[in-house]
N, C-alpha and C positions, 0 to 999 in steps of 0.2 A: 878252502873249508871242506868238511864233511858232512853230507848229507845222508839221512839216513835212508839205508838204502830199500828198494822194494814199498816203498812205501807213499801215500799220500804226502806230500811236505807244503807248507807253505812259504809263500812271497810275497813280501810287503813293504810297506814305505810310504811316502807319504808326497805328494806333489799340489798344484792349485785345483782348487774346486774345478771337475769339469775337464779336468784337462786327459787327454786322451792317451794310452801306454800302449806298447806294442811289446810282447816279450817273445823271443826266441830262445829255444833251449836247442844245445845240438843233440841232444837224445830222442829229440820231436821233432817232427816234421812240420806241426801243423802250428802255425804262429796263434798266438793268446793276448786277445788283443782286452783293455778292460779300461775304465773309464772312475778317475777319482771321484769319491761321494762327498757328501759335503760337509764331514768330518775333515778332509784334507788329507785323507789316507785310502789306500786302495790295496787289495788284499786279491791272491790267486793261488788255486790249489793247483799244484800239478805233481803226475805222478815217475817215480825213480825209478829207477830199474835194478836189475846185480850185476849190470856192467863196470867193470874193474878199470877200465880206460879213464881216462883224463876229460871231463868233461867242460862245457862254458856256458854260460848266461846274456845273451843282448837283453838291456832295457834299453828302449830307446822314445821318445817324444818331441813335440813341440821345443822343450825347456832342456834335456838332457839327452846323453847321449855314455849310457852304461854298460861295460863288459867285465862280468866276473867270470874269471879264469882259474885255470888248474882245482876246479871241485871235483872231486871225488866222493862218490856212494861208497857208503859202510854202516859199520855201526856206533851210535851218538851215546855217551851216557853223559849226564850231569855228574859230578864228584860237588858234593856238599860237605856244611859243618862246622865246624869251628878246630882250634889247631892244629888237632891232628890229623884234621884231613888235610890243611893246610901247609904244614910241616911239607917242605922241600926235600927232591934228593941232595942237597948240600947240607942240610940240616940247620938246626938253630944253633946260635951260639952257646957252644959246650954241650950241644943235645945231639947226637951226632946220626944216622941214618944207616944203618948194618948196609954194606952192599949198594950204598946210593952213587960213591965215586966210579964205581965198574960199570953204573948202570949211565952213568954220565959219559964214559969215555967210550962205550957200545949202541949209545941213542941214534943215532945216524939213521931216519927210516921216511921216507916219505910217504906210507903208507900210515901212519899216526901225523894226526894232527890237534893240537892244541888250543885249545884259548883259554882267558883266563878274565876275569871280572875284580876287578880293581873293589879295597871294602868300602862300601859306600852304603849310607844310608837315607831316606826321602820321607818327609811326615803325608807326601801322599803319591799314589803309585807313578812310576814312570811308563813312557811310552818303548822308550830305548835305554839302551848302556850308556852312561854319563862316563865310567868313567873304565873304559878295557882293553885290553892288547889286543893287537891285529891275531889273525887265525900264524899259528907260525908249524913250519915240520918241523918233526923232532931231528931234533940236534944237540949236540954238549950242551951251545949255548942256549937254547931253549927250554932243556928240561932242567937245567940246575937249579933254576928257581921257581920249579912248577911240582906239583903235590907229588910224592913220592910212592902214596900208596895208588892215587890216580893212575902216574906213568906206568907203575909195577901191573896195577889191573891193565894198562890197555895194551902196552907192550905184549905180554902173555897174550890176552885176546885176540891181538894180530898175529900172532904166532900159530896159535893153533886154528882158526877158524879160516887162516889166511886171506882175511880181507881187511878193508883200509877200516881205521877207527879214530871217534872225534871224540875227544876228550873236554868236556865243557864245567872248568874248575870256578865254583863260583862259593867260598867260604870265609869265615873271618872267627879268626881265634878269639875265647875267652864270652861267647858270646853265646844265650842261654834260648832256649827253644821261642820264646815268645815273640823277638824280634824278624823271625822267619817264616807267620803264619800268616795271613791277608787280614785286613782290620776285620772283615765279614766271619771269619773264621775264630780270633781271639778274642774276639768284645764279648762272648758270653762267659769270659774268665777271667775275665777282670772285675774287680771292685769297682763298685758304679760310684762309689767318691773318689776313686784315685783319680784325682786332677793334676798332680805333676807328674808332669812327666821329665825322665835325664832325656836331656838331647846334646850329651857331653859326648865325646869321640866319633861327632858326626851322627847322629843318632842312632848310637851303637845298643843303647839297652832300649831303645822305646818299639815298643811292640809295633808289631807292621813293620818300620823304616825298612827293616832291612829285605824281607819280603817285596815290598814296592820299588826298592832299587840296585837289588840283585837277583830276582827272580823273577817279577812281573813282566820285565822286558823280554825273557826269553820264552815265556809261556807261548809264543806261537811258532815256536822253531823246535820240529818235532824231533824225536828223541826214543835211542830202544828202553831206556830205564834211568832209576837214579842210583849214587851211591853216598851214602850217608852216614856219618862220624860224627855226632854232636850227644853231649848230656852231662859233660863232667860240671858247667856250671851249674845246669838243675840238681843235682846232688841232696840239695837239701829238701828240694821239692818233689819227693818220686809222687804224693799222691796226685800232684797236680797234672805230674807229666803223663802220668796216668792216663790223663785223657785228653791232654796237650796230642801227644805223638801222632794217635791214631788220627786225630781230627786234622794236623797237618798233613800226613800224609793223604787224605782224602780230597781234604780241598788241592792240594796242588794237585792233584791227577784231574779233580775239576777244571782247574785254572788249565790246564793241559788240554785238554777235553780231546785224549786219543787212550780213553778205557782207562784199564787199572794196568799201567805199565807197570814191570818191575821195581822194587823197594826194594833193598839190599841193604844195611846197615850193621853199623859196628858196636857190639856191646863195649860198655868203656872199661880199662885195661885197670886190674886194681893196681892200685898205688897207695903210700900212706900222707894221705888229705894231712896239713898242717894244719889245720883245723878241725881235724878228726872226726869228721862228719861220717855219717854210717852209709860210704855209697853203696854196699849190698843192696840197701833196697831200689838205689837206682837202675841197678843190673836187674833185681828180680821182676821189675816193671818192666827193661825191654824184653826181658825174657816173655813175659806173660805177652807182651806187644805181637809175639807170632802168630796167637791163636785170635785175635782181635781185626790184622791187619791182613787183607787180604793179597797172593801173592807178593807176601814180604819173605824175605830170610835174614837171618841173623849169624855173624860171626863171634865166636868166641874167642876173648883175649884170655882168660883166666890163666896159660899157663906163658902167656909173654908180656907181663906188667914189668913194671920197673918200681922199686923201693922208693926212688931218689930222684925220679920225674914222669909229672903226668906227663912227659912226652916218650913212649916207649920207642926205641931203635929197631926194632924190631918192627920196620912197618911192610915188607915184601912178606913177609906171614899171615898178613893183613889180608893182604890182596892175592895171596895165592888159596885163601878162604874164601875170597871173594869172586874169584875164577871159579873152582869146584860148585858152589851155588849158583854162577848164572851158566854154566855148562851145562847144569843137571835142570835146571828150573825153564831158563830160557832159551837154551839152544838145542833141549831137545836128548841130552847125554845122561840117559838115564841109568846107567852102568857107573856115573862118578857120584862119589860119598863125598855129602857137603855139611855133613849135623852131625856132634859127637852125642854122645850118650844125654839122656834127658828122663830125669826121675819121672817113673811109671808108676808104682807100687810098692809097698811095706806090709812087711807082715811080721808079729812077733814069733820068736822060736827060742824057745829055753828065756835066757837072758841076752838074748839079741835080737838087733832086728835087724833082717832080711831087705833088701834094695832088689827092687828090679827097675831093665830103665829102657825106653825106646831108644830107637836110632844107633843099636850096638849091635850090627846082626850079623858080625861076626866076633862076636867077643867083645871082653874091657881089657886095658891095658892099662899096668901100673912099670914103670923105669924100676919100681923097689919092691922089696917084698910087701911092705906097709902101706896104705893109703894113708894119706898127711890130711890135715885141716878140717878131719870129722868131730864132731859134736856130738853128745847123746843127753838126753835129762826125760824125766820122770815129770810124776804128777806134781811136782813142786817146782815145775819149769825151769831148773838149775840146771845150767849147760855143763858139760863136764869134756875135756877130751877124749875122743875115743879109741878104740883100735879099729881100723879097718880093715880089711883084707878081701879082697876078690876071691870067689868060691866058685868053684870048675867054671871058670874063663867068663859067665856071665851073669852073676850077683854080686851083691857086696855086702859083706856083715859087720856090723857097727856093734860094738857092746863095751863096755866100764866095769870096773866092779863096785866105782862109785855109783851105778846107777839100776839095783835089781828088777826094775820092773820101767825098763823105757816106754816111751810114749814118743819121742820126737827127736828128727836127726837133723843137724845141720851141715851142710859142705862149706866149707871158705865164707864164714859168715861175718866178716870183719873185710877192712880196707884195702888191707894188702895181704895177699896170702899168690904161693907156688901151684899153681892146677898141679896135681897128680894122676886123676881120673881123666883117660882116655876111651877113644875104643879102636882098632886095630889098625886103623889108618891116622890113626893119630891127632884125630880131632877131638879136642879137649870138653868137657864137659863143663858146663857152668857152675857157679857157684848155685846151691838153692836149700829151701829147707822143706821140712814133713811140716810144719806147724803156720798159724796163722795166726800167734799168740803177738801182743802187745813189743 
């Protein structure tokens, strides 16, 4: 396994009331001797170091006689979500992963290590993993069926910080924010008459389950951040998630209780919904989610969606977005651009309106002459298509002749739409609008 490194970590388990523990670590000298309480569980901090060597663990007692071998210090993230963070470098069937077979036949690294949490759900919290793979090294055979934008983030991570990294994949496709939050955290948003509850697919939709038996168990196994892909099924619900998100991401840093670790998540990849649901606005909520959510970052999909499946192939784009943010955010690399362009200001001029936008500072960048999927409408809120065009490298001017006297801009305000707004590293801008109208 990976422990994360330099840090406070704890050790636990559970033995008979009373019964006496002696642990050894070879990075310590001085043994840690601790005594079960009469919960039936015993608990011990000790701290890591950034030694790179190969490490081990004696527990030993009365009853037992424990040694965990080959641990390694590094750095621990969670990889959360639902399927697309789940999505494999082998891919789903007929959904295929840009780059995930090269990244199968190059895995070979003992310096990444893996585990993974089987989906599973519980109507009340667990102690431990009911149901998960051993810690495994990456290898072909390991990573082919392990998260793709997981491997992609930690792979790179290993690569450039050059130290060992633990991967801890714990997600389940198709499955919408509420199932992921602690009963104490979702019952103020829930309907005080909803008394049934589905407990179909293992209690795949009932709020908590999946929180209590995918996440609660590992809340005491410390960790440098998390990374997070979930929201295509709230779609329908942005106002709820509204303030679903930030409330989850709070409590589990409580549940944690080692500060406000890093949030890192994925705005979700437009696609055209068969039921033609407006997920714009579920984007424009994680959007807003940045300025809510304390050291959070957010990745933008807008210009790698897919028409023809919410599973986009493109998921090493994912996580080489997601390397640039915890480069710049948590390791300290503040020289690397992790945020494309992000609407600042409008101003009317002639019969256009003027764009200015944070996070571009060195310019915007358009592949075309024309910026694509703008909108403009007037005091009779009627959208119209617009012309865009980028003005000396850092504005953007929007105007119609359908519309002489604008009022409001839209970018990619529909399901599926091509990002074309960049900025000069080639981080794409989100979908968003000037208005607040119905």
């Amino acid at each position: 396994m990976i422990l994360q490194r330099n840090s406070s970590v704890k050790i636990w388990g559970w033995a008979k009331v009373g019964e006496k523990i002696t642990i050894e670590t070879s990075w310590a000298s001085k043994k840690i001797k601790i005594v079960t309480n009469t919960n039936d569980r015993w608990e011990v901090t000790v701290l890591t170091t950034l030694s790179k060597k190969s490490q081990n663990i004696h527990l030993s007692s009365s009853e037992s006689n424990i040694k965990l071998n080959n641990i390694l210090f590094g750095e621990v993230w969670v990889c959360s979500g639902q399927s697309n963070m789940r999505q494999p470098l082998k891919g789903y069937t007929g959904q295929p992963v840009f780059e995930g077979n090269k990244a199968i036949v190059n895995a070979t690294n003992d310096n990444i290590r893996l585990f993974s949490i089987v989906e599973k759900g519980s109507p009340i919290p667990l102690d431990s993993i009911q149901d998960g793979k051993y810690w495994d090294i990456a290898s072909p055979a390991s990573v082919k069926d392990f998260s793709a934008i997981a491997y992609f983030y930690g792979e790179q991570l290993q690569k450039i910080l050059d130290v060992p990294v633990g991967l801890i994949m714990t997600s389940w496709g198709g499955t919408r924010i509420q199932p992921w939050m602690s009963k104490e955290s979702v019952a103020p948003f829930l309907e005080a008459n909803n008394t049934k509850i589905d407990t179909t697919e293992g209690y795949k939709k009932m709020p908590s389950a999946i929180f209590n038996a995918m996440i609660n168990p590992i809340t005491s196994y410390t960790i440098k951040g998390v990374l997070w892909y979930q929201g295509e099924t709230n779609r329908k619900e942005p106002e709820l998630y509204k303030k679903l998100f930030p409330q989850m991401v709070k409590d589990w840093r409580n549940q944690w209780n080692i500060g406000d670790f890093p949030f890192y998540y994925v705005q979700i990849a437009p696609n055209n919904y068969v039921d033609k649901s407006n997920s714009q606005y579920l984007r424009e909520v994680q959007l807003e989610s940045l300025t809510v959510i304390p050291n959070s970052g957010m990745v933008v999909t807008s210009d790698i969606g897919s028409e023809v499946t919410i599973h986009p192939p493109k998921k090493i784009e994912v996580a080489e977005r997601l390397i640039f943010m915890a480069l710049n955010k948590s390791y300290g690399m503040k020289e690397i651009d992790y945020l494309g362009p992000t609407f600042k200001t409008m101003e009317l001029k002639d019969n256009s309106l003027i764009l200015t936008f944070d996070n571009a500072e060195t310019g915007l960048f358009c592949y075309e002459k024309e910026l694509k999927d703008f909108e403009i409408a007037g005091a009779d809120k009627v959208f119209y298509p617009a012309k865009a065009e980028i003005v000396k490298g850092r504005q953007v001017s929007v105007s119609s002749p359908e519309v002489k006297s604008p009022l409001a801009v839209r970018y990619g305000w529909k399901n599926f739409f091509q990002g074309s707004l960049f900025d000069t590293n080639l981080l794409p801008a989100s979908s968003f609008r000037t208005d607040d109208w119905d």
